[in-house]
C-alpha positions as CSV (number, residue, x, y, z in Angstrom):
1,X,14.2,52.6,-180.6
2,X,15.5,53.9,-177.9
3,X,17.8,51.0,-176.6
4,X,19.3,51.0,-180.2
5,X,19.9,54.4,-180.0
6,X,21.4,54.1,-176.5
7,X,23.5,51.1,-177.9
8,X,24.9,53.9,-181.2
9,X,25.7,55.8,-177.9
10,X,27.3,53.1,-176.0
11,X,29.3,51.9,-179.7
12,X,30.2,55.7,-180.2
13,X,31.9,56.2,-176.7
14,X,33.9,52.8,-177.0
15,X,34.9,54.1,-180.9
16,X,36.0,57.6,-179.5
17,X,38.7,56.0,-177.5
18,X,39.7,53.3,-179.8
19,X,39.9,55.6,-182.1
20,X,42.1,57.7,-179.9
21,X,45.0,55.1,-179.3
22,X,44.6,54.3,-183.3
23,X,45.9,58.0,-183.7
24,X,48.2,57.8,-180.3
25,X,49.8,54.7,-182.1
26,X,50.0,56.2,-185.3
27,X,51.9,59.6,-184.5
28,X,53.9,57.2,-181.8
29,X,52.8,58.6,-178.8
30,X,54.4,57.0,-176.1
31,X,56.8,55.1,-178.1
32,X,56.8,51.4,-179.5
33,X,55.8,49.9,-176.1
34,X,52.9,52.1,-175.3
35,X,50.2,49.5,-176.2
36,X,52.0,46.5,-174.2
37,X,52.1,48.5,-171.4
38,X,48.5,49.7,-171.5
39,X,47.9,46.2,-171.9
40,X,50.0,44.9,-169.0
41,X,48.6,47.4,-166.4
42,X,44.9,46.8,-167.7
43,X,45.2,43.0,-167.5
44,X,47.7,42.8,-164.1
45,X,46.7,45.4,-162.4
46,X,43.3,48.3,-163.1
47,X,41.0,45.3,-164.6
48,X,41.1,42.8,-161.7
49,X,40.8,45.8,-159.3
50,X,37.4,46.7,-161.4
51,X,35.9,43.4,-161.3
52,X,36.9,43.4,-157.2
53,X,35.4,46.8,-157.0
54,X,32.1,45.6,-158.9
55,X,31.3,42.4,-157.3
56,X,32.4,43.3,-153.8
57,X,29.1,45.0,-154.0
58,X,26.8,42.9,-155.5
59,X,24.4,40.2,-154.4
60,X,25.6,36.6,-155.2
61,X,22.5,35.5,-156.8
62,X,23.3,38.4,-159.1
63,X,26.8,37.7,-159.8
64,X,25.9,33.7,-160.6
65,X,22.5,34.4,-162.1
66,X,21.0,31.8,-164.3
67,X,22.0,33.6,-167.4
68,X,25.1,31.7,-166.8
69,X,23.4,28.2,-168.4
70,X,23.0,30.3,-171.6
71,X,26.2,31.3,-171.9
72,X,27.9,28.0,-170.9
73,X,25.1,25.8,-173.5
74,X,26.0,28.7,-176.2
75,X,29.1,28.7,-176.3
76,X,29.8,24.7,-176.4
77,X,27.4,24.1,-179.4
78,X,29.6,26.7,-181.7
79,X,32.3,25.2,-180.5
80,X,31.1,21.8,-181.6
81,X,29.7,23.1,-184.8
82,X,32.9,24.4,-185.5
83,X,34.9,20.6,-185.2
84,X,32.0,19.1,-187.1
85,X,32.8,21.7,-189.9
86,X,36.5,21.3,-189.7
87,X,36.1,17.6,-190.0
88,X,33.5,17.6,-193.1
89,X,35.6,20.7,-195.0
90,X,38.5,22.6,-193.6
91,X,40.6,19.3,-192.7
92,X,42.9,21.4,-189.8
93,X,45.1,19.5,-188.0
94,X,44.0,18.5,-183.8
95,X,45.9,21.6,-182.6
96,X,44.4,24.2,-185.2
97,X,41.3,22.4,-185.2
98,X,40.9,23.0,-181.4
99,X,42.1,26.7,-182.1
100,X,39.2,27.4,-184.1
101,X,37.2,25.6,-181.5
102,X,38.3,28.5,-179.1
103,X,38.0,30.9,-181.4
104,X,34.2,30.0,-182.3
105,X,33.1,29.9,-178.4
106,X,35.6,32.2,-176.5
107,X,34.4,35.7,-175.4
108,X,35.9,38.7,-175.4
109,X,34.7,39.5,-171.7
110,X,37.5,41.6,-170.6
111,X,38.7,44.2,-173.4
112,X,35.1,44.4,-175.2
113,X,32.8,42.4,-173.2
114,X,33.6,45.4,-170.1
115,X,33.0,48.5,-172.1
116,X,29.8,46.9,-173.8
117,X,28.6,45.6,-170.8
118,X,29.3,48.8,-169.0
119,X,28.0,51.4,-171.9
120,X,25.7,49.4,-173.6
121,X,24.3,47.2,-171.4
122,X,24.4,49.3,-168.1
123,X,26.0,46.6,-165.8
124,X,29.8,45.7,-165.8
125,X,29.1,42.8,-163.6
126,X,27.2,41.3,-166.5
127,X,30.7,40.0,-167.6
128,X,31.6,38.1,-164.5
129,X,29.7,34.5,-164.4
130,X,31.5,34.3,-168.2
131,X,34.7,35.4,-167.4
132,X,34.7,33.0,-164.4
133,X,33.7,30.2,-166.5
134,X,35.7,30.7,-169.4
135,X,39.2,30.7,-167.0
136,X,37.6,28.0,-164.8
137,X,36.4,26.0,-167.2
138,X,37.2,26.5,-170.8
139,X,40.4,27.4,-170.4
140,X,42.0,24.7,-169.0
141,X,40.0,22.1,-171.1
142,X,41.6,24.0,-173.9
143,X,45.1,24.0,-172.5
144,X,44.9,20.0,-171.8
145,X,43.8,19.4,-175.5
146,X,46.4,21.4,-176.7
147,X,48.6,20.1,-174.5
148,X,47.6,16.4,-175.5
149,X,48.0,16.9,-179.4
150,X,51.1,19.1,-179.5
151,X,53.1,17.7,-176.6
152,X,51.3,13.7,-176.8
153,X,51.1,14.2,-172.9
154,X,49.5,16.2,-170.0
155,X,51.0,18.7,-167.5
156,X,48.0,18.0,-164.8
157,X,50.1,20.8,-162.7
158,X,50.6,23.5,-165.7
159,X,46.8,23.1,-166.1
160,X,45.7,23.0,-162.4
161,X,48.2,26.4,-162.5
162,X,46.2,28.5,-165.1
163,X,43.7,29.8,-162.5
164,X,46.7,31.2,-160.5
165,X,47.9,33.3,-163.6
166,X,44.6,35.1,-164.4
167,X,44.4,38.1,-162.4
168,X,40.8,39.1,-164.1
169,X,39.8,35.4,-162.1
170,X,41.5,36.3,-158.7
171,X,40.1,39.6,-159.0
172,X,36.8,38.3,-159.4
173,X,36.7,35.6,-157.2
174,X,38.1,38.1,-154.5
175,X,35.6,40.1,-154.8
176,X,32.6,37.0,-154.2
177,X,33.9,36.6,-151.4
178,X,34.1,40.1,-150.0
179,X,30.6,39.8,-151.3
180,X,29.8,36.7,-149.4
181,X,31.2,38.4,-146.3
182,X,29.3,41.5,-146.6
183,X,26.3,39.6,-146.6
184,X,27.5,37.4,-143.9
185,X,28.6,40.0,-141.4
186,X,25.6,43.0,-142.4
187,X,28.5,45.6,-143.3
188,X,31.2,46.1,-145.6
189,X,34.4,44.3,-144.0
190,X,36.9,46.6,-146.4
191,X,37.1,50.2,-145.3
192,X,37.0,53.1,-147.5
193,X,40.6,53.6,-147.2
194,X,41.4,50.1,-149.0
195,X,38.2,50.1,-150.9
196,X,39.0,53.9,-152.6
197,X,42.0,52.8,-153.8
198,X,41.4,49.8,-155.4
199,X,38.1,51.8,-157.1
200,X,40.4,54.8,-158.4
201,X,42.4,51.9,-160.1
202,X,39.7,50.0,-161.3
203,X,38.6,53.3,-163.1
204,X,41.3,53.2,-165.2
205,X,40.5,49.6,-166.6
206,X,38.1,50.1,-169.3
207,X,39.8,53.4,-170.9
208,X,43.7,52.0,-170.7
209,X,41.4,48.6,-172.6
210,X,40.0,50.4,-175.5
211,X,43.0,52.8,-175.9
212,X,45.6,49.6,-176.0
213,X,43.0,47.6,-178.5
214,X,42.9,51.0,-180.6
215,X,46.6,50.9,-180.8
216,X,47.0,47.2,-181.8
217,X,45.0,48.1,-185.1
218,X,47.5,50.4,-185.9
219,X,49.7,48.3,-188.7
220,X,47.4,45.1,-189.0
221,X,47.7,43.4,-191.8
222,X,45.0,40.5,-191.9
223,X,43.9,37.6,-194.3
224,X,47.6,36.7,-195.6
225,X,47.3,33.5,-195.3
226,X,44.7,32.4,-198.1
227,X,43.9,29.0,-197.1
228,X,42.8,29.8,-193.6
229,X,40.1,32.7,-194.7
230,X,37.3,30.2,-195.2
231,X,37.8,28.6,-191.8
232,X,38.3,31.8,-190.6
233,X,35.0,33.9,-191.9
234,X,33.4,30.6,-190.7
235,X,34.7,31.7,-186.6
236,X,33.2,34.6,-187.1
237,X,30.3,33.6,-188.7
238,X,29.5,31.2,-185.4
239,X,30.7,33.8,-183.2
240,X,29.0,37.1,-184.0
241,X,25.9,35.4,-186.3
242,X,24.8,31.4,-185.1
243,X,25.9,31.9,-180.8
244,X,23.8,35.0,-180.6
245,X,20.6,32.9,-182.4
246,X,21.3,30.0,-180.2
247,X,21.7,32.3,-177.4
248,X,18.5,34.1,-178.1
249,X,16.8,30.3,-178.1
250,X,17.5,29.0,-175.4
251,X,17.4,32.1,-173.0
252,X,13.7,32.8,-174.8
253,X,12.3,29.5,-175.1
254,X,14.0,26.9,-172.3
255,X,15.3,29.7,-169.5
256,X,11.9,31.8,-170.4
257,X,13.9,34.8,-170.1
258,X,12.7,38.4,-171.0
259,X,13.4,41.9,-171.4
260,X,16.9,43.3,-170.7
261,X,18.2,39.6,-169.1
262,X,17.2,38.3,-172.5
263,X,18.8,41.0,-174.2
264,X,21.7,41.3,-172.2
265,X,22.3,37.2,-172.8
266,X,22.5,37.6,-176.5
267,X,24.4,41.0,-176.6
268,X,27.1,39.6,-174.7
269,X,26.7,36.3,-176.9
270,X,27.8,38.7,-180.0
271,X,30.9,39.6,-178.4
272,X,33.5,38.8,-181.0
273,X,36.8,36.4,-179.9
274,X,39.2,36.9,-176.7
275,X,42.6,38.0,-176.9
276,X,43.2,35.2,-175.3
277,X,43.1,32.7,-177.5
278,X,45.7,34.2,-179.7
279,X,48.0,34.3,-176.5
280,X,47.5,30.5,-176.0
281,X,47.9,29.7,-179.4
282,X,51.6,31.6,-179.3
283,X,52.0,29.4,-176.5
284,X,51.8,25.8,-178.0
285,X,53.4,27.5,-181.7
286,X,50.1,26.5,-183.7
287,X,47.5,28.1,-185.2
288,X,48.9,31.9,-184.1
289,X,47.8,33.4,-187.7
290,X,44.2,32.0,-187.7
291,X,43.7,32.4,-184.4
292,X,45.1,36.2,-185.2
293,X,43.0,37.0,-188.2
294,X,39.5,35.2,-186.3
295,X,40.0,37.5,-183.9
296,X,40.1,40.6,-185.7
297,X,37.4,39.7,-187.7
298,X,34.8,38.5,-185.3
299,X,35.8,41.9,-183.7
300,X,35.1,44.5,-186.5
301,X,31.8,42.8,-187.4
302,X,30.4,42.0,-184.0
303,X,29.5,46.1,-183.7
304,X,27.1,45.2,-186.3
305,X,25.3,42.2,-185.2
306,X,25.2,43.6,-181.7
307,X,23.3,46.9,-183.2
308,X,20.9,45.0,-184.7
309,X,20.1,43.0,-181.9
310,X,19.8,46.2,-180.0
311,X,17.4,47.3,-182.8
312,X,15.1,43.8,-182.3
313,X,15.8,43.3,-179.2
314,X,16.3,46.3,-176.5
């Protein structure tokens, strides 16, 4: 009981500011652009100085734990549940098809996966193996798809450049190796008068997050296009109801996981879509609406499924 009530605490917190750039968007506080540039200073600048600031200090057997097989196995079978349910009902097209791949398995580790991990779960660099592996791995495996069945060819060096454009990634990697050093040399290598900074900043991430999400709410008009919903309640269906069980499977019965790393692997397995599959599918001009509308579901109901698995599981 008391984990699910720290969890209503953690949801309640997270709400309070959301709520508050709903409102700041609605009365137009800080004009038509505020959200993009909460957005653009969270992303570029206060959440890559976060993850720096968490990892710096934290032991790399922490940081790369083997929580990280759950995530990676987790996420790959909703993403191939997803094509084997496109290709016996929904019919989409390669492009959209691979769209609704990415929006069954990608995580929302930045703008909701940080707040829950830091309010909820206690531990912001909880987030970090998945964000690595999702702009490591998933990300460009995504791109090259897209890039085979919209284009008919592959940009080996637009792909090999993703990394480079992912400031959450350089942040993170940055900080492994600051950590790395640190345990290398016996002392910290970055003195307080760079490292104070850069924490001051990183402060700012997970407010300047919630309050830009809060604002893109403001206005939303989901579901208009009818043919997509079914696909679409079928995302999030795979992302905030089957990845948590699967998840909860194979961190319980093949990693033999237990207390809060169990329940820290399936809470962050209910985190609804990322943002950024939305961003790649404005990219390649294909599936922007579903990828759109899967996001916003998955993200409304994954408050639920992650309070119930706070209630079984925490």
């Amino acid at each position: 009981m008391a984990g699910l009530i720290s969890a209503m605490e953690g949801f309640c917190v997270i709400g309070i500011v959301i709520a508050a750039g709903y409102i700041a968007a609605r009365m137009r506080i800080g004009g038509p652009q505020a959200q993009y540039v909460l957005n653009r200073l969270s992303f570029f600048v206060a959440s890559p100085c976060l993850m720096f600031d968490i990892l710096a200090d934290e032991k790399i057997t922490e940081i790369f734990h083997p929580s990280i097989l759950v995530a990676f196995f987790s996420a790959m079978a909703v993403g191939v549940i997803f094509l084997i349910l496109n290709r016996i009902f929904f019919h989409l097209k390669a492009p959209d098809a691979t769209i609704g791949a990415l929006n069954s398995l990608y995580l929302n580790s930045n703008n909701i996966g940080l707040p829950i991990a830091t309010y909820i779960l206690g531990n912001p660099a909880l987030v970090a193996p998945i964000l690595v592996m999702q702009q490591a791995l998933f990300t460009p495996i995504g791109l090259t798809v897209l890039d085979v069945t919209t284009k008919g060819k592959v940009s080996a060096k637009e792909i090999a450049k993703q990394p480079l454009h992912q400031p959450l990634l350089i942040g993170s990697l940055l900080g492994i190796l600051v950590s790395l050093l640190n345990a290398r040399f016996g002392f910290s290598i970055v003195p307080n008068f760079i490292r104070d900074p850069i924490s001051m900043i990183g402060d700012a991430a997970v407010p300047m997050i919630l309050m830009a999400f809060g604002m893109s709410l403001h206005g939303t008009k989901p579901l208009q296009n009818k043919g997509n919903i079914p696909a679409i309640f079928t995302v999030a269906a795979l992302k905030n109801i089957v990845m948590p069980i699967i998840a909860f499977l194979l961190a319980y019965f093949v990693m033999g996981f237990r207390g809060t790393v169990l329940y820290g692997c399936v809470v962050l397995a209910a985190l609804p879509t990322g943002q950024n599959v939305y961003n790649y599918a404005a990219r390649y001009n294909v599936g922007m609406t579903f990828a759109r509308d899967g996001i916003l579901i998955s993200t409304m109901t994954s408050p639920i499924f992650i309070a119930i698995i706070a209630a079984l599981l925490s």
